[in-house]
TORSEGU-95286 format. One record per residue (C-alpha): chain; residue number from 1; x, y, z. Coordinates in steps of 0.25 Angstrom, whole numbers, plus 5000, padded with zeros to 4 digits. Layout:
<atoms>
ATOM,kette,nr,x,y,z
ATOM,A,NUM,X,Y,Z $
...
</atoms>
This chain:
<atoms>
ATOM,kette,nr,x,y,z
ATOM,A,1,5792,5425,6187 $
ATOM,A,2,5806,5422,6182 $
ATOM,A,3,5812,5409,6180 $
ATOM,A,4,5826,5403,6176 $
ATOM,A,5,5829,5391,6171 $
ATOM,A,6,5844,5386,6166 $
ATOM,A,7,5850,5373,6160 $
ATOM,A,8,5857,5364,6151 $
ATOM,A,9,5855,5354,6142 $
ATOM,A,10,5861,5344,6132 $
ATOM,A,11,5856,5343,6117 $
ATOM,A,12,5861,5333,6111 $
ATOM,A,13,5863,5340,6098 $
ATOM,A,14,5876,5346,6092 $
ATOM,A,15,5876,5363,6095 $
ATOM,A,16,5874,5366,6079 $
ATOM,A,17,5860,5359,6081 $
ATOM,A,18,5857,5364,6095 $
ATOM,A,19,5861,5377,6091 $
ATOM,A,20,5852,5377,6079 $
ATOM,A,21,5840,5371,6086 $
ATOM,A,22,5840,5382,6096 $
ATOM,A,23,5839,5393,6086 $
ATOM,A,24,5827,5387,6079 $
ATOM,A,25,5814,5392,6083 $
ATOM,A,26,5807,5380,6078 $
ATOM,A,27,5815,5371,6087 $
ATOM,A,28,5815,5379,6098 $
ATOM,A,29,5801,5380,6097 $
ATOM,A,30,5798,5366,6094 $
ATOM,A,31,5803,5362,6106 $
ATOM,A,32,5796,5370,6117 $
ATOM,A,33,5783,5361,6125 $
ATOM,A,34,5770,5363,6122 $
ATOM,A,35,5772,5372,6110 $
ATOM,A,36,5757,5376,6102 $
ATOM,A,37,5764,5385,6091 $
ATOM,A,38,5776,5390,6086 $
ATOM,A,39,5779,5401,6077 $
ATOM,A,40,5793,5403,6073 $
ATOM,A,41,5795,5419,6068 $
ATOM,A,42,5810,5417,6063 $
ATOM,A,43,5823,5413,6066 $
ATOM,A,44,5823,5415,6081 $
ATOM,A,45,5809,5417,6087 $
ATOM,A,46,5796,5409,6087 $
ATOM,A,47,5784,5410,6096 $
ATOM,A,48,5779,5398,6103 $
ATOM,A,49,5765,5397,6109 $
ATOM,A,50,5765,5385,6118 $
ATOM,A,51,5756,5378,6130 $
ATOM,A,52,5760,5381,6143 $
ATOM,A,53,5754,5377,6155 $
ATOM,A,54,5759,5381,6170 $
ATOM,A,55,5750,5375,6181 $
ATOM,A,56,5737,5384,6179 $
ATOM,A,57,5743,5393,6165 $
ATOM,A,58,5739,5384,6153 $
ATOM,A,59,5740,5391,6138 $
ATOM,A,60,5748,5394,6127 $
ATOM,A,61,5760,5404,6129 $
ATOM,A,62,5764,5412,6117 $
ATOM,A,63,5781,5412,6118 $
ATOM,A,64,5790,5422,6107 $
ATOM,A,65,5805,5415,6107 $
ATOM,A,66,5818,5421,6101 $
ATOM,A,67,5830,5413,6099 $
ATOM,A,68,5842,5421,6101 $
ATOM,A,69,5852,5412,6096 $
ATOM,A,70,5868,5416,6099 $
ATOM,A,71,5877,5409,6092 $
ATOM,A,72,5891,5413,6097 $
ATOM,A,73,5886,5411,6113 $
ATOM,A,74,5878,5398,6108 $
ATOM,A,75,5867,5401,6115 $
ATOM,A,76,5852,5404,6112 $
ATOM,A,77,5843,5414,6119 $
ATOM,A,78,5827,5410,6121 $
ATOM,A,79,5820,5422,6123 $
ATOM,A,80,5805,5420,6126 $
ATOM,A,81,5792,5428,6128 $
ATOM,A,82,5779,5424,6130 $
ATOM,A,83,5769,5418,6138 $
ATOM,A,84,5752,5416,6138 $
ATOM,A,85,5740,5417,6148 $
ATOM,A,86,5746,5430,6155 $
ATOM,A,87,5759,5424,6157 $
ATOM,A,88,5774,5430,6150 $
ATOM,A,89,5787,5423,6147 $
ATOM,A,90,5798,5429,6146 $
ATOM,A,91,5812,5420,6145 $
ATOM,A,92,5824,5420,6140 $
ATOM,A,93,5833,5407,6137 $
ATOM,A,94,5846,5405,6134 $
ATOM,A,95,5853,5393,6127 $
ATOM,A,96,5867,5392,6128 $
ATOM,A,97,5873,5379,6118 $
ATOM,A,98,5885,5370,6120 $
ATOM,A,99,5892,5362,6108 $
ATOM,A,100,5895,5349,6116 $
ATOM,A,101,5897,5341,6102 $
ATOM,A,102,5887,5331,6101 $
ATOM,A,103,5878,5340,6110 $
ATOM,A,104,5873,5353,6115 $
ATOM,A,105,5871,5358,6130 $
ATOM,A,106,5860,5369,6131 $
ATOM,A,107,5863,5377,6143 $
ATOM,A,108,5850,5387,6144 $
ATOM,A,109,5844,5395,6154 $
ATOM,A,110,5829,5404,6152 $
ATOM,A,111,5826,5413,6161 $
ATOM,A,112,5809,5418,6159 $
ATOM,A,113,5800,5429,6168 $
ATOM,A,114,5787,5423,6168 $
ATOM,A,115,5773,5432,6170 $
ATOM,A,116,5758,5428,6172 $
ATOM,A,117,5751,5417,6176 $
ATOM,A,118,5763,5407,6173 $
ATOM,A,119,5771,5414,6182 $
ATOM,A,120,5761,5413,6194 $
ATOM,A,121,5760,5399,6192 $
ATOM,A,122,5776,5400,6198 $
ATOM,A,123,5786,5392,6202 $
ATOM,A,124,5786,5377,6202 $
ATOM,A,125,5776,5376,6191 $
ATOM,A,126,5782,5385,6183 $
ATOM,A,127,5796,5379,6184 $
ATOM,A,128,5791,5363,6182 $
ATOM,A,129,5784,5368,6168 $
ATOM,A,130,5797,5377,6163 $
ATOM,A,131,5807,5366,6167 $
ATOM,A,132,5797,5356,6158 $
ATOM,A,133,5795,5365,6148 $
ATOM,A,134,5813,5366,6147 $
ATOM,A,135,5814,5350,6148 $
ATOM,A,136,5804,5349,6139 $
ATOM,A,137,5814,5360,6127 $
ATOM,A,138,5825,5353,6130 $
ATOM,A,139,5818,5341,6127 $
ATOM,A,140,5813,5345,6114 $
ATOM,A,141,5826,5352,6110 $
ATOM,A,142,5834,5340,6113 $
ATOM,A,143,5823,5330,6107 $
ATOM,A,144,5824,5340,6093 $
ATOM,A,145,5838,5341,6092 $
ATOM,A,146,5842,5327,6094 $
ATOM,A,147,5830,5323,6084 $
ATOM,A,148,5838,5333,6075 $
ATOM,A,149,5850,5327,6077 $
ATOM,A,150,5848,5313,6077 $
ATOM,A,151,5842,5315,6061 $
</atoms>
């Protein structure tokens, strides 16, 4: 199963701190629902196991991320594998950043293949969970940098 997902968001955080934030695994991390563990390897990946539960398929998923940070285009790649209970994830995100002074717009799109029992589940389910689970990173990310910036 393959599915898309595109849009914008406002951070109201200058770039220099947005920018920052992205390329910190800890942070990154930090934000994700329903994380169990983080392990941060270096600079730019960190493995995350986390609960995940779509209609029937409930466990703990094993994710390996790399940030691919590039600075002369502002954007971010997101490139994430992994999955649990017979089910893969593969998806690749990108994060494009825009300096609008006072704040940040995040235009992003992630695209992921999907295998196993999560896939079978399909559709509607699928789609509900993986637009609350991006709410719920914006929410976090903005939530973070506006504690950090309000200091």
């Amino acid at each position: 199963m393959k599915v898309h997902y595109e849009g914008s968001e406002t951070i109201p955080a200058p770039y220099a701190d947005v920018w920052a934030f992205m390329n910190s695994p800890d942070k990154v991390a930090a934000c994700l629902p329903d994380v169990v563990s983080t392990t941060v390897a270096d600079a730019k990946h960190f493995t995350s196991v986390v609960k995940v539960g779509v209609g029937p398929v409930r466990g703990n998923f094993t994710f390996q991320v790399a940030l691919e940070p590039k600075a002369d285009t502002k954007q971010v790649t997101v490139n994430i594998h992994g999955g649990g209970l017979g089910s893969v994830v593969d998806q690749v995100a990108l994060a494009t950043l825009k300096d609008d002074g006072a704040s940040t717009t995040l235009d992003w799109s992630s695209d992921a293949t999907i295998s196993g029992p999560v896939a079978t589940v399909g559709g509607r389910i699928l789609d509900s969970q993986a637009k609350r689970i991006i709410e719920q990173v914006f929410a976090n990310v903005r939530q973070s940098l506006t504690a950090t910036t309000t200091k």
